[in-house]
C-alpha positions in Angstrom: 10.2 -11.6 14.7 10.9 -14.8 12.9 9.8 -13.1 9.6 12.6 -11.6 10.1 14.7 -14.0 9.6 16.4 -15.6 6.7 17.7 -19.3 6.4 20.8 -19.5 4.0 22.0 -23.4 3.0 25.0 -24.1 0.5 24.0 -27.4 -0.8 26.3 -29.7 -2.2 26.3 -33.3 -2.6 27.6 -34.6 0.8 27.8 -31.6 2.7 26.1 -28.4 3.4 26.4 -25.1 5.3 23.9 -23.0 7.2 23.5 -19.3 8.1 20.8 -17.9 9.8 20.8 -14.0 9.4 18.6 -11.5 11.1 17.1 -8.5 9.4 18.2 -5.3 11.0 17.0 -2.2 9.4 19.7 -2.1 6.0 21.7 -4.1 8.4 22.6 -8.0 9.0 23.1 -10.4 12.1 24.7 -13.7 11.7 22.4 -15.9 14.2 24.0 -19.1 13.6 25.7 -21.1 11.2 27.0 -24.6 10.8 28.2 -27.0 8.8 26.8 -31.0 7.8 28.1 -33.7 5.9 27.3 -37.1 5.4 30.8 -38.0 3.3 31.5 -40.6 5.7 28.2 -42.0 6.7 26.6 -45.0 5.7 23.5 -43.2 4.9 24.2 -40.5 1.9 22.2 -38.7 -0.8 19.9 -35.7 -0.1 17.8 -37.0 2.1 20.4 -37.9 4.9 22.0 -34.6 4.1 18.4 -32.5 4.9 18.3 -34.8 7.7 21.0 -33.7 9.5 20.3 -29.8 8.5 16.5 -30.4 10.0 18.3 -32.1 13.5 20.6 -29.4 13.5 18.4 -26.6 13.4 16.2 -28.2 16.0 18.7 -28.9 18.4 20.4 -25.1 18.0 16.9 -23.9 18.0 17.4 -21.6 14.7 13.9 -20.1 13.9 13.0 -18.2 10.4 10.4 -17.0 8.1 12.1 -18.1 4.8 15.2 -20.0 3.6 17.4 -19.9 0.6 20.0 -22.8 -0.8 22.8 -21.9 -2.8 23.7 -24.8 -5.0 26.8 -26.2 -5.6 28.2 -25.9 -8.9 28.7 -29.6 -9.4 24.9 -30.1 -10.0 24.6 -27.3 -12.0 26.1 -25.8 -15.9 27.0 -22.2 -17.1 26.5 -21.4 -20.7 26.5 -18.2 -22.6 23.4 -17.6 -24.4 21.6 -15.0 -27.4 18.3 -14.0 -27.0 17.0 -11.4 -29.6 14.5 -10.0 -27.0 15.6 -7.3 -24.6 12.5 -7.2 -22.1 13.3 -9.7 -19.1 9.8 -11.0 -19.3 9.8 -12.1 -22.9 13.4 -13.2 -22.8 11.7 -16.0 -20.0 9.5 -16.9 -22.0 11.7 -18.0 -25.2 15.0 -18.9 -22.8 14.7 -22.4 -23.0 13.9 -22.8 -26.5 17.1 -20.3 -27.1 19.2 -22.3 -24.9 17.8 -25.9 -26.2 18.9 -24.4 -29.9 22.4 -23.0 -28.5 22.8 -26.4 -27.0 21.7 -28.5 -29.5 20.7 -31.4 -27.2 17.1 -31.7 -25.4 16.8 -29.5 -22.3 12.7 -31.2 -20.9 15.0 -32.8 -18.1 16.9 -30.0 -16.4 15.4 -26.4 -15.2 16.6 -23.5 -17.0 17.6 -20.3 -14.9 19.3 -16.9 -16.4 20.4 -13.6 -15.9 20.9 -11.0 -18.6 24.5 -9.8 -18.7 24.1 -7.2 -21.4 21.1 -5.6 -23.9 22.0 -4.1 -27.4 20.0 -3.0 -30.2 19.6 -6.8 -31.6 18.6 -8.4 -28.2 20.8 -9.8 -25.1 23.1 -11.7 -23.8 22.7 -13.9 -21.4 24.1 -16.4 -18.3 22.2 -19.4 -18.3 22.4 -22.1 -15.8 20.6 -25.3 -16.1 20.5 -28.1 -13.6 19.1 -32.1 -13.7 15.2 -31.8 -12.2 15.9 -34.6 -11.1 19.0 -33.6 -8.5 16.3 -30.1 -7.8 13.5 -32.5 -6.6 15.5 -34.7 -4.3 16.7 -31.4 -2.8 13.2 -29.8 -2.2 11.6 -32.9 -1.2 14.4 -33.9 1.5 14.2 -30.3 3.0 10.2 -30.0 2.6 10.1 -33.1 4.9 12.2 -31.4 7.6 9.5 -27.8 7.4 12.2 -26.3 4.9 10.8 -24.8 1.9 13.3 -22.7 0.2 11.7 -19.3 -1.7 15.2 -19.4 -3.9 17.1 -22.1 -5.4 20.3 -19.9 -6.6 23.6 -21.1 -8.4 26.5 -20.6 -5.8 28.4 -18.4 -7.7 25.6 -16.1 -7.3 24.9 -16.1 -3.9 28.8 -15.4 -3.8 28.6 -12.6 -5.8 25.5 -11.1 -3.3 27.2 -11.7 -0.3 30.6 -9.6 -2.4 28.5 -6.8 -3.6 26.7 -6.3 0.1 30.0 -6.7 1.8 33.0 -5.5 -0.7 33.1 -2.1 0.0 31.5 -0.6 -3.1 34.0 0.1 -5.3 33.7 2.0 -8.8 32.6 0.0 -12.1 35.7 1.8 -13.2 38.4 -0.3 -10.9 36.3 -2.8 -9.6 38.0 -5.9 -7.7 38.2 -9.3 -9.2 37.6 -11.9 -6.2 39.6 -15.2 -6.7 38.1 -18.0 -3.8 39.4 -21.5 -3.8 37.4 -23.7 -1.0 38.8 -27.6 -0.6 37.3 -28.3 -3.9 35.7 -25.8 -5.3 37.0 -22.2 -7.4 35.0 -19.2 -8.0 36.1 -15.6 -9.9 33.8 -12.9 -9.3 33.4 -9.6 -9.9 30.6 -8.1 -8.5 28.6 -5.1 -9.6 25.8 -3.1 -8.7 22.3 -4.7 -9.6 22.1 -2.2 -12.8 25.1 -3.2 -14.0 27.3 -6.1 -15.3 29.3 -8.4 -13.2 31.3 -11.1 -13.5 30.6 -14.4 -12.3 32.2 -18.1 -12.7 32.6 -21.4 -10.8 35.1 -24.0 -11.6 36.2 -27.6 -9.9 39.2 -28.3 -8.3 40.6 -31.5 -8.5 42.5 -32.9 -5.3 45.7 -33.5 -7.7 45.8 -30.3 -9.2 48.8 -27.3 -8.4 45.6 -24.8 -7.0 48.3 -21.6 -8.1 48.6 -22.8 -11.2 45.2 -23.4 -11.5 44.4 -20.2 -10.2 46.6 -18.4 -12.3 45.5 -19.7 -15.3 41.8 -19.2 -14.9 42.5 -15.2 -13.2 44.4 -14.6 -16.8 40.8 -15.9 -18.9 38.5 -14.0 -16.5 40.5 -10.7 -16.0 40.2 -10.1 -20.1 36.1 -11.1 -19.4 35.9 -8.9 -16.4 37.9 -5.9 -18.6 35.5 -5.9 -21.2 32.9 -4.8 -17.9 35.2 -2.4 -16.0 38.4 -1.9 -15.4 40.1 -4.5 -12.4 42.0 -2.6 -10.6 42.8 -4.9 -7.6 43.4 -8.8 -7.3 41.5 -10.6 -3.9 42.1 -13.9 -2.9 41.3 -16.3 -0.9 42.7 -20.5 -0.4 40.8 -22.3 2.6 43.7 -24.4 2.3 46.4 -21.8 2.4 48.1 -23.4 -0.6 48.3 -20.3 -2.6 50.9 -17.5 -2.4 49.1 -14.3 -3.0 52.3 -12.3 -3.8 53.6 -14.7 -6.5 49.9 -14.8 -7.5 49.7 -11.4 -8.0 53.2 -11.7 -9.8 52.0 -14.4 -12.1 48.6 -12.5 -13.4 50.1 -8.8 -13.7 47.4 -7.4 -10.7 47.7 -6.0 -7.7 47.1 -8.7 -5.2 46.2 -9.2 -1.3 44.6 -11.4 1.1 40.7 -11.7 1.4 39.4 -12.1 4.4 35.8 -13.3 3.9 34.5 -13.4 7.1 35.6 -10.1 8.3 34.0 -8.5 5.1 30.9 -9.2 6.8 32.6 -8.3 10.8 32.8 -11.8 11.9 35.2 -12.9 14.2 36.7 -16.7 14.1 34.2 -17.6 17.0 31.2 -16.5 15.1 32.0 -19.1 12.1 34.3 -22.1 13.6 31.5 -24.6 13.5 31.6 -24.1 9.3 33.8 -26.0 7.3 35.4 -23.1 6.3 34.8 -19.2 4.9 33.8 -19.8 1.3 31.3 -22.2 2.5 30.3 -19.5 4.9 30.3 -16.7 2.6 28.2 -19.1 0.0 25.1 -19.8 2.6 25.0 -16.0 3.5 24.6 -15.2 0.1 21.6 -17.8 0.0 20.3 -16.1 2.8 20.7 -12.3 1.4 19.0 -13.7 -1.9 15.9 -14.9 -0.3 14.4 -11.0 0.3 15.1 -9.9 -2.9 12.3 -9.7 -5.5 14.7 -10.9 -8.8 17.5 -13.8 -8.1 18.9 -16.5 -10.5 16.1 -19.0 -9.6 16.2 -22.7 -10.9 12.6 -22.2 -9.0 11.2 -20.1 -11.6 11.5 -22.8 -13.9 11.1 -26.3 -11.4 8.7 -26.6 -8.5 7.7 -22.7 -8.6 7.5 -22.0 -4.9 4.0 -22.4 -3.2 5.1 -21.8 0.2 4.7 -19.5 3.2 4.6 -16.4 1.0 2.3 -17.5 -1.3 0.4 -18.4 1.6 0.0 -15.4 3.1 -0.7 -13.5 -0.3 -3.7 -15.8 -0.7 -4.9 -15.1 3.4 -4.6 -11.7 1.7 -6.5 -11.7 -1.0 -9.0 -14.2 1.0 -9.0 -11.5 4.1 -9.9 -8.4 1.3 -12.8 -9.9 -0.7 -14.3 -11.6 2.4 -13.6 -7.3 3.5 -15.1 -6.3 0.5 -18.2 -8.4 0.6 -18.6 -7.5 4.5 -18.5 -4.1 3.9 -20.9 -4.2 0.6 -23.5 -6.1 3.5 -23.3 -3.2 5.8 -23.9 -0.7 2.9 -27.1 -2.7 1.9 -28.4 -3.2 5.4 -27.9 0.7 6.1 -29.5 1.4 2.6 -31.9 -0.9 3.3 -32.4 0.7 6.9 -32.3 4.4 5.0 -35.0 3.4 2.5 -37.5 2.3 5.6 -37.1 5.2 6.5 -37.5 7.1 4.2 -41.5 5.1 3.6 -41.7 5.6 7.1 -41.7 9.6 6.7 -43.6 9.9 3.5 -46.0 7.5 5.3 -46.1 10.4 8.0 -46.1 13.2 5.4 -48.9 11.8 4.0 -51.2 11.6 6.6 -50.0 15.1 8.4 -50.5 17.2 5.1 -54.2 17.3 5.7 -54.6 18.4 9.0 -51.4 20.7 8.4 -53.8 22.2 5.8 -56.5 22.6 7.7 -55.3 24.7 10.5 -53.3 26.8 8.1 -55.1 27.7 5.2 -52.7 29.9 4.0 -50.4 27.1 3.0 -50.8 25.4 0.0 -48.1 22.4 0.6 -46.7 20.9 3.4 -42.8 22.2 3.8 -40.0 20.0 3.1 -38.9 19.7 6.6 -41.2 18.2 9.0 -38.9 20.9 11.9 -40.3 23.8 10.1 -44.3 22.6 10.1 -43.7 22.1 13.6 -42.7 25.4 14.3 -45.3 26.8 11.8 -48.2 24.9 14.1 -46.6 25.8 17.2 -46.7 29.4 16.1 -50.2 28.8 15.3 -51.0 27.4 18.7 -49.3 30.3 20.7 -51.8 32.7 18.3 -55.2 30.8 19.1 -54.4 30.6 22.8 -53.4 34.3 23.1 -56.7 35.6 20.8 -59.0 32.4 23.3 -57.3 33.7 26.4 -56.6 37.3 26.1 -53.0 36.8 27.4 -50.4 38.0 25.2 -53.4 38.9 22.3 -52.1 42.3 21.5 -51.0 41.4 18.6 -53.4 38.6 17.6 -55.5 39.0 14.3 -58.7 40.2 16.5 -57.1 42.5 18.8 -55.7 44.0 15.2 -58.9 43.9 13.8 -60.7 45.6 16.8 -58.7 48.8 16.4 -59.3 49.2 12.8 -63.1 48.9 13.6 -62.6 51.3 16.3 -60.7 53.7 14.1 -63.4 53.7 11.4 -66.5 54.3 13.8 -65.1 57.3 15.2 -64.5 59.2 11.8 -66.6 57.3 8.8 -69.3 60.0 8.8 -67.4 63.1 9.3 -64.8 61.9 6.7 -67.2 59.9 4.4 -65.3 56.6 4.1 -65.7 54.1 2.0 -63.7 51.2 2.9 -62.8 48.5 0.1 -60.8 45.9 1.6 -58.7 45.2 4.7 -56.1 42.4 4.8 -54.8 41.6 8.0 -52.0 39.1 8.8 -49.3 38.4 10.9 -47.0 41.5 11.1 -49.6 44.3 9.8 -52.8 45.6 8.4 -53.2 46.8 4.9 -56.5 49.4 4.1 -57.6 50.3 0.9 -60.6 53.5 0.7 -61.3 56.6 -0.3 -62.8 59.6 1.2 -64.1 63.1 -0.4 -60.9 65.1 0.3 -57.4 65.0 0.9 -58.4 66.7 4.4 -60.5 63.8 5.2 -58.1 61.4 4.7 -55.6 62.7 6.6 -58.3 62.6 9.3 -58.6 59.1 8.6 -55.1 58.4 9.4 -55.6 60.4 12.7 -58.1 58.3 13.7 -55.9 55.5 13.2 -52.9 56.6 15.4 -55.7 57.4 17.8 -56.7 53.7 18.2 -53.2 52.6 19.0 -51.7 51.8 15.3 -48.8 53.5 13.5 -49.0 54.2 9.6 -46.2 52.4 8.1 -46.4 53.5 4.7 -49.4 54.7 2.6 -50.4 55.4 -0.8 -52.5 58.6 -2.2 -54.0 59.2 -5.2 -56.8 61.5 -6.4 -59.2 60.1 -9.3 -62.9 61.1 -9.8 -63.1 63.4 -6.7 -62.4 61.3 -4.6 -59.0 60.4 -2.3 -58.3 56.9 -2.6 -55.7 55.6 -0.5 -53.7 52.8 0.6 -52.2 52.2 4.2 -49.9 49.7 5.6 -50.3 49.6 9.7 -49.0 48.2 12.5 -49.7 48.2 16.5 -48.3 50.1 19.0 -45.7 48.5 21.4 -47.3 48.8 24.5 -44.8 49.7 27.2 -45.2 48.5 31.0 -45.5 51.6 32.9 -43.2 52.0 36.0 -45.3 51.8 39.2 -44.6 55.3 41.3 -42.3 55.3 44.6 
């Protein structure tokens, strides 16, 4: 599951550190990490330094689906910017000319990145960080040559502040903790927030000469009346890889409540997990690059220089690829089945065509041919059955001539003695229908006598009387025959 996993590098100029995390449900695991430099070799710059990171992860055999570099605030400037839009999307769109203006000096050479640290009714406020192209092309190029293509190109200070706000407990905006970190060269205040809110963030040098409490102290005192103006601090945190700093007096200088940070086991590492870094702010920096890299809105320098075009955007063009070449397969099938459908279809009116006639001709009843070719079947097999029984004699009580035969019989025996006229008789399927008169009502209640005689029950009839004479109507049907039971 090397998608999985995330590639974190803090970058600076002759040194860098790597984590490689795992992705573990809301959960992290720390793979590996290690630290580089090339301070004392006779080959520097970037491209010895992404040297040694490719060798490194070679030889450890560190596999992931994406990487993130956290850069180190030497190559990089913080500024404090107005923009009079509040929308993130427009306020990208005018942030370098905003920041060029705030400035005053020519920005076309360094990449512009931002974050907005509050919105009003007028517009925002805003963190920008800008940083030479230059210095951000020698860095992708170095690490594209070693199969490294970082999605995120963060400011260190902000990976910081991820790997504080994933890891530091979670405290309220209303006593939040202000993080002081001193690294061999390197300062950083923090106080991190949720995403929806305002946090503090800043990155400072530290010179090799300098008193680091002093230091310290000083810049706690200008970032804990910044950090107030956000949410309360209700707790100082901090940290000296070089253990030059007394926390207590610290905490005595600035007026806070002060203890040790442990870095490392914010995150449950223990020594062994990290003692090939140069140390835990270093640590805590790459795992921020590596947190950054899934998230869907970072501090990018990216955005703005070199927008990545790597595996992801990879795999969202297979994608697109992959669902019109799906559309258009699918839109072949549908026009080789219509096509199929509509031969068919010919194919039956073809047929219709040429079976209407003879349909017609053995049932002149019909005037069309039904809409289902199933039911003209039947109606011809029906047919059939009915022409074989009345040729056969087999199963012809019921047949149009057998019917026809009893009404003749029925009318020979009492036409005289009744004086019938008959007018018409309609014979189909199911019954018989007689229409005639007689000379009495006597007479043709004789008639229907005469009827019932010859083996056909009267169904329903119709009298009336007009000119002397009885004229009737009759609706008949056979007799069920029943089989007689042979005698013991």
């Amino acid at each position: 599951m090397e998608s999985r996993n995330y590639l974190g590098i803090y970058w600076a100029r002759d040194r860098a550190t790597v984590v490689a995390l795992a992705a573990q449900g809301r959960d992290w695991k720390l793979l590996d990490a290690f630290s580089v430099s090339v301070a004392n070799e006779p080959e520097q710059g970037p491209s010895a330094l992404a040297d040694r990171i490719g060798r490194a992860c070679s030889e450890r055999n560190v596999k992931f689906g994406a990487a993130g570099v956290a850069l180190d605030c030497e190559m990089f400037m913080q500024h404090t910017v107005r923009s009079e839009f509040q929308d993130e999307k427009k306020i990208a769109a005018t942030v370098r000319f905003d920041t060029e203006e705030a400035l005053a000096t020519d920005i076309s050479e360094v990449a512009v990145a931002f974050r907005i640290t509050s919105s009003d009714e007028e517009g925002s406020t805003l963190d920008v960080y800008t940083a030479q192209r230059s210095d951000l092309s020698d860095l992708l190029f170095s690490l594209q040559g070693h199969g490294i293509d970082p999605v995120t190109v963060d400011p260190d200070v902000y990976c910081l502040s991820q790997y504080l706000r994933t890891y530091g407990g979670g405290e309220s905006s209303e006593s939040r903790p202000l993080y002081a970190l001193l690294s061999d060269s390197r300062g950083y205040l923090v106080s991190p927030a949720e995403l929806s809110q305002r946090s503090l963030m800043r990155a400072f040098p530290v010179g090799s000469a300098q008193q680091r409490d002093q230091l310290l102290a000083r810049e706690i005192l200008v970032s804990a009346g910044l950090a107030e103006s956000v949410g309360k601090v209700g707790r100082l945190c901090a940290l000296d890889a070089r253990n030059e700093v007394d926390v207590r007096e610290l905490g005595a200088r600035t007026g806070l409540r002060a203890e040790t940070c442990d870095l490392a086991r914010m995150a449950g590492l223990n020594p062994t997990d990290w003692n090939d870094c140069s140390g835990p702010v270093d640590l805590a920096l790459a795992y921020g690059a590596a947190l950054a890299v899934p998230q869907e809105k970072s501090v990018n320098f990216r955005n703005d220089h070199m927008p990545y075009q790597g595996t992801l955007v990879r795999k969202r063009r297979a994608l697109k690829f992959f669902s019109f070449a799906l559309t258009l397969l699918l839109l072949a099938v549908g026009v080789y089945y219509h096509t199929q459908l509509l031969e068919v279809q010919r194919h039956q009116a073809a047929l219709r065509s040429k079976f209407e006639p003879d349909y017609l001709a053995v049932l002149p009843g019909e005037d069309v041919l039904p809409e289902t070719m199933e039911t003209a079947v039947k109606d011809l097999d029906r047919a059939l059955r009915r022409l074989q029984a009345e040729t056969t004699g087999v199963g012809a009580e019921n047949s149009i001539s057998s019917k026809l035969v009893r009404v003749l019989q029925a009318v020979n025996s009492c036409a005289k003695k009744t004086d019938l006229n008959i007018d018409s008789v309609t014979i189909t399927e199911r019954s018989i229908l007689v229409n005639a008169d007689t000379s009495s009502r006597r007479n043709t209640l004789s008639v229907f006598d005469a009827m019932k005689k010859a083996g056909l029950e009267v169904q329903d009839h119709r009298i009336i009387t007009e000119g002397g004479r009885d004229n009737f109507s009759v609706t008949l049907e056979p007799k069920k025959q029943v089989a007689k039971k042979e005698q013991p």
